[in-house]
Structures are given as C-alpha cells and as structure tokens.
MMTF fields as JSON, N, C-alpha, C and O atoms, coordinates in Angstrom:
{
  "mmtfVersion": "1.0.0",
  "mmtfProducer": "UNKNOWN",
  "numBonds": 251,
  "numAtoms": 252,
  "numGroups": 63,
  "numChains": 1,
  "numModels": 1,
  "chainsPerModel": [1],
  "groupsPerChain": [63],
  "chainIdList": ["A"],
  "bondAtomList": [4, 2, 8, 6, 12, 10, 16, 14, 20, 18, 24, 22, 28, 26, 32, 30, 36, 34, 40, 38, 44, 42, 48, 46, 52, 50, 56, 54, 60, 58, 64, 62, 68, 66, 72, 70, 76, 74, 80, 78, 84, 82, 88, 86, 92, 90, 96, 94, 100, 98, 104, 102, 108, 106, 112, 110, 116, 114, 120, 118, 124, 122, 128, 126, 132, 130, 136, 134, 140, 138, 144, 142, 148, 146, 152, 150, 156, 154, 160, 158, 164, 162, 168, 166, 172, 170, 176, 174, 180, 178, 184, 182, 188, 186, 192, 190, 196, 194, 200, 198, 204, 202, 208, 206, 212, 210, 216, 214, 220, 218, 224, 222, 228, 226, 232, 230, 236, 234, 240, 238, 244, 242, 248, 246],
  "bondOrderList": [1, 1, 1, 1, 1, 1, 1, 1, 1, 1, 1, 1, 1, 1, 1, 1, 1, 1, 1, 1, 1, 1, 1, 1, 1, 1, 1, 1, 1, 1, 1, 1, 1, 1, 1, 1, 1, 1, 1, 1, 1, 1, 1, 1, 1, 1, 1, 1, 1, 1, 1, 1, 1, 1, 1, 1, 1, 1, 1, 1, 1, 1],
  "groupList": [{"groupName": "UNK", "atomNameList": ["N", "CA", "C", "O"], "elementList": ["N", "C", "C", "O"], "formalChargeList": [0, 0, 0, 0], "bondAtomList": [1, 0, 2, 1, 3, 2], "bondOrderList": [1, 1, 2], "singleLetterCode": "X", "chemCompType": "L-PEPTIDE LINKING"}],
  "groupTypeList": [0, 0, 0, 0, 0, 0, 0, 0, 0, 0, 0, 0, 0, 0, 0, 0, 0, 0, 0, 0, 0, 0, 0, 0, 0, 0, 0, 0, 0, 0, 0, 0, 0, 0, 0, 0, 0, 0, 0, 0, 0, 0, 0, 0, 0, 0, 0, 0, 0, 0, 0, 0, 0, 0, 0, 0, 0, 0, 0, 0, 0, 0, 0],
  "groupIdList": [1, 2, 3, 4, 5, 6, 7, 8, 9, 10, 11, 12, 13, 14, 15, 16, 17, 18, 19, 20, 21, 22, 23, 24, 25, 26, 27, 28, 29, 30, 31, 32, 33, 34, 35, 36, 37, 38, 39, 40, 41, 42, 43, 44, 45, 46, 47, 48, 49, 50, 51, 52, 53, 54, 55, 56, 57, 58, 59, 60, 61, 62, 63],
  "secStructList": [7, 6, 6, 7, 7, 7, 7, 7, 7, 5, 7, 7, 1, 1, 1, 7, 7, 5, 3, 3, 7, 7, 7, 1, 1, 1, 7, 3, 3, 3, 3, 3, 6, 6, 3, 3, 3, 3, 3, 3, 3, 3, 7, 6, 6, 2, 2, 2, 2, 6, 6, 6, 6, 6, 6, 6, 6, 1, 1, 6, 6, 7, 7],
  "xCoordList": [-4.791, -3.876, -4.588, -5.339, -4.335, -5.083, -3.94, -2.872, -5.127, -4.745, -4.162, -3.897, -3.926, -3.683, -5.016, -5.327, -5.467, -6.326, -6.126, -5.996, -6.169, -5.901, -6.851, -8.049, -6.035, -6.887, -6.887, -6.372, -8.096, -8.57, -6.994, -6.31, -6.718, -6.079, -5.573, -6.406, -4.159, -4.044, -2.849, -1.687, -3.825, -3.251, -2.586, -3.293, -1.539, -0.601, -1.248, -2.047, -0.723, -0.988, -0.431, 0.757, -1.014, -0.593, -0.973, -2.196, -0.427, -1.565, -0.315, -0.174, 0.245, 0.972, -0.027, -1.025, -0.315, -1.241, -1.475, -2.349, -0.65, -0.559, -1.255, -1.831, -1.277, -2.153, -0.916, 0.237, -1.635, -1.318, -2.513, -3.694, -1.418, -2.246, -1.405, -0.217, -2.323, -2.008, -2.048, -2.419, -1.607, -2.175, -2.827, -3.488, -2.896, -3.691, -2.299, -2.291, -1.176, 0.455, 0.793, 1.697, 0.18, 0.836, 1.827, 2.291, 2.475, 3.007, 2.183, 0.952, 3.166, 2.437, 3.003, 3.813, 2.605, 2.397, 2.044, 1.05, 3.213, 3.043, 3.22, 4.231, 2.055, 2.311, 1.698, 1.102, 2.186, 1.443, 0.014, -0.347, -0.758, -2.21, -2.291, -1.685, -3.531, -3.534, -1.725, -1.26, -1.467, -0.384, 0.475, 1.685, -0.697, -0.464, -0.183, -0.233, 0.136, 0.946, 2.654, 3.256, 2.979, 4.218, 4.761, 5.311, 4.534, 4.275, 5.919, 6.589, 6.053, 7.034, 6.408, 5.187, 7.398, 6.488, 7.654, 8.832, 6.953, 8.216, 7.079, 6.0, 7.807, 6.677, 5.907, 5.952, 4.694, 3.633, 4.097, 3.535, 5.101, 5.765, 6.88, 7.258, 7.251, 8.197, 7.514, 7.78, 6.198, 5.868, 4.384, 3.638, 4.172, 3.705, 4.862, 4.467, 5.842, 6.711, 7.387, 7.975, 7.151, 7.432, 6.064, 6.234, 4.47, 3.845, 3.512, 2.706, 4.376, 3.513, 4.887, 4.96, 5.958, 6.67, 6.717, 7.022, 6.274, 5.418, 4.539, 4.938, 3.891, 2.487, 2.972, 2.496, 4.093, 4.633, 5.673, 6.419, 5.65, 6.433, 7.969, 8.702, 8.267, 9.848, 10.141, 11.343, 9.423, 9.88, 8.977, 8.911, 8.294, 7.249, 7.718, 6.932, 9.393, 9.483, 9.668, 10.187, 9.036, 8.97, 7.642, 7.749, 6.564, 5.19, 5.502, 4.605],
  "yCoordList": [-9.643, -8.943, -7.744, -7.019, -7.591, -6.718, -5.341, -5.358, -4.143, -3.008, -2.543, -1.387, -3.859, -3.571, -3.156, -4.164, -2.372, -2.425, -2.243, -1.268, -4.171, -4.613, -4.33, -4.603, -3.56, -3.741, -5.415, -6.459, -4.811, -6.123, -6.449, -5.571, -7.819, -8.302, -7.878, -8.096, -7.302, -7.37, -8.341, -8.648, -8.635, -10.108, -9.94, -9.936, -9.842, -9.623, -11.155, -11.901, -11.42, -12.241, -13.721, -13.709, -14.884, -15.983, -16.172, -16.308, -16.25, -16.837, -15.57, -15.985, -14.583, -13.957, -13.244, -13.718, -12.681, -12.201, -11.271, -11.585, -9.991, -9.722, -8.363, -7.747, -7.922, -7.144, -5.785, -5.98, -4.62, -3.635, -3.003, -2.667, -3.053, -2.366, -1.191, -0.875, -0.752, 0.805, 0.101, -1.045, 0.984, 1.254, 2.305, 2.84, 2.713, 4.078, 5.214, 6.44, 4.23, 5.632, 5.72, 6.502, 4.942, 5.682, 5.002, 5.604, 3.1, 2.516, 1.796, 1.776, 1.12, 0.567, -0.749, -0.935, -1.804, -3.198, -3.935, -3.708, -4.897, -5.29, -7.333, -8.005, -7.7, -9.424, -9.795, -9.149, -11.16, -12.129, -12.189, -11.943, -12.48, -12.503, -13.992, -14.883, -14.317, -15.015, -15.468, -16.499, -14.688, -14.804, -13.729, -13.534, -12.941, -11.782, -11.344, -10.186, -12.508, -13.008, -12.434, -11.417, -13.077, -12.768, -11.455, -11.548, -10.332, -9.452, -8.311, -8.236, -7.545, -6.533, -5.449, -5.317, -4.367, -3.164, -2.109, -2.404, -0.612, 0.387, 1.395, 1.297, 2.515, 3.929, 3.341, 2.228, 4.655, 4.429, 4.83, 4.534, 5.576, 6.569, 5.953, 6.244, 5.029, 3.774, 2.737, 2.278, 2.269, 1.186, 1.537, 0.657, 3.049, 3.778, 3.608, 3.013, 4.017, 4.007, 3.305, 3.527, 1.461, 0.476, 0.007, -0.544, 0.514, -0.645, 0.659, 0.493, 2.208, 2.516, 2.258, 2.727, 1.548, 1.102, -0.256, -0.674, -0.657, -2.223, -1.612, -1.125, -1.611, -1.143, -0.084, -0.102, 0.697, 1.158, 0.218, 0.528, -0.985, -1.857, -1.741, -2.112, -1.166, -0.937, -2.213, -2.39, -2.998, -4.083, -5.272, -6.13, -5.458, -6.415, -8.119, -9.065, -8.202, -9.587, -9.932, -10.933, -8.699, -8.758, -9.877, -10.9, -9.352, -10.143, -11.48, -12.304],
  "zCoordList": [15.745, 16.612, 17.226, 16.573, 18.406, 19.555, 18.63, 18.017, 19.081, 18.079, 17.03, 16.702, 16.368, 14.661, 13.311, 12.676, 13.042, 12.132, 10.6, 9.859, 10.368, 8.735, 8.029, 8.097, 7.094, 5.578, 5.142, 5.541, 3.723, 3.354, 2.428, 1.903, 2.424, 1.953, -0.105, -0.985, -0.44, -1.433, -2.14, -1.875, -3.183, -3.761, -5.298, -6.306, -5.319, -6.607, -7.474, -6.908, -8.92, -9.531, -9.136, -8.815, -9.104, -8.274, -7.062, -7.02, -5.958, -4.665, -3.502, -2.351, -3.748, -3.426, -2.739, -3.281, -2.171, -0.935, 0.273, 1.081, 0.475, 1.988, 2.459, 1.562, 3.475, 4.132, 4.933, 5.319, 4.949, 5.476, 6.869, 6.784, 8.273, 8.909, 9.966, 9.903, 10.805, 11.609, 12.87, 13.127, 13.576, 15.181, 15.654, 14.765, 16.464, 17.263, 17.259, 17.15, 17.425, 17.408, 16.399, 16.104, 15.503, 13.811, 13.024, 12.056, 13.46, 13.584, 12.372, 12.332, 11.239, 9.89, 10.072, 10.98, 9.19, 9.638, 8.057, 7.367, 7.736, 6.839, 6.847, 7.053, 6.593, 7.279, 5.677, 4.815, 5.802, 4.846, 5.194, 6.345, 4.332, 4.381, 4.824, 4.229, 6.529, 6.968, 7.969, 8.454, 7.902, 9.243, 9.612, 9.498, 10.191, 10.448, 11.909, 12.325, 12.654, 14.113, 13.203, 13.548, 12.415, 11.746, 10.899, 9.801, 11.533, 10.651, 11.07, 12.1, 9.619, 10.172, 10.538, 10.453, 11.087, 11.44, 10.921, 10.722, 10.722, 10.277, 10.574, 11.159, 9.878, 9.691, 8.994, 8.472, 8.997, 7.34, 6.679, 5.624, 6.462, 5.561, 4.636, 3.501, 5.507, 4.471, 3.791, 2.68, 4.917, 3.95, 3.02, 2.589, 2.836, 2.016, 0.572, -0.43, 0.614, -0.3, -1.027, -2.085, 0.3, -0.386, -1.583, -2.671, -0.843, -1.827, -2.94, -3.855, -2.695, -4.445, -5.256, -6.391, -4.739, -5.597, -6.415, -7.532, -5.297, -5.984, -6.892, -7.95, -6.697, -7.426, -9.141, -10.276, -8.503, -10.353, -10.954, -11.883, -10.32, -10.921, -11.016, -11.933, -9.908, -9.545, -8.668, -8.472, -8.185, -7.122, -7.442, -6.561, -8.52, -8.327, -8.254, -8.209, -8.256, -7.515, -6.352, -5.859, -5.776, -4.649, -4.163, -3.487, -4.691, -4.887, -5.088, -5.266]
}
C-alpha cells in the first residue's frame, strides 16, 4: 500500500499473524499479515492501546 509504512509482521501463538502501520499524517493501520489491502485504520493512540492490551493479556482472544 502506497504510503503506509508496515512493521514487520507480529505473530501471536498459532498461525495468527498481523501487522501495524503509519502514514506521513499520523493515521495507524492495523491489517492481517499478508492482506494488508484489507486493513482498519484509527488513531495511533487507540491502536497503541489496543495491542499493549493484547500483549498484557487483557484481550488475547482476540489473537
């Protein structure tokens, strides 16, 4: 995707998989890894908050 810049792909346990990226306006971007044509978009500031909640294990069926 023309001006999205993805990080490398992070992969929860199982084949669960997805990627976080930016734009140049500050606009955050959260797609499945490898279909990242399909992606949502919000602040960074929300989907900052969604993955350190994943990550302390407040949402991890989410993964």
């Amino acid at each position: 995707m023309t001006g999205i810049d993805w990080e490398d792909p992070f992969c929860g346990e199982g084949n669960n998989c997805f990627r976080i990226g930016t734009d140049p306006e500050g606009n955050a971007y959260i797609a499945v890894a490898g279909q990242e044509e399909h992606h949502l978009t919000d602040s960074r500031e929300a989907l900052r908050a969604l993955i350190l909640g994943i990550k302390a294990g407040q949402a991890d069926h989410l993964l």
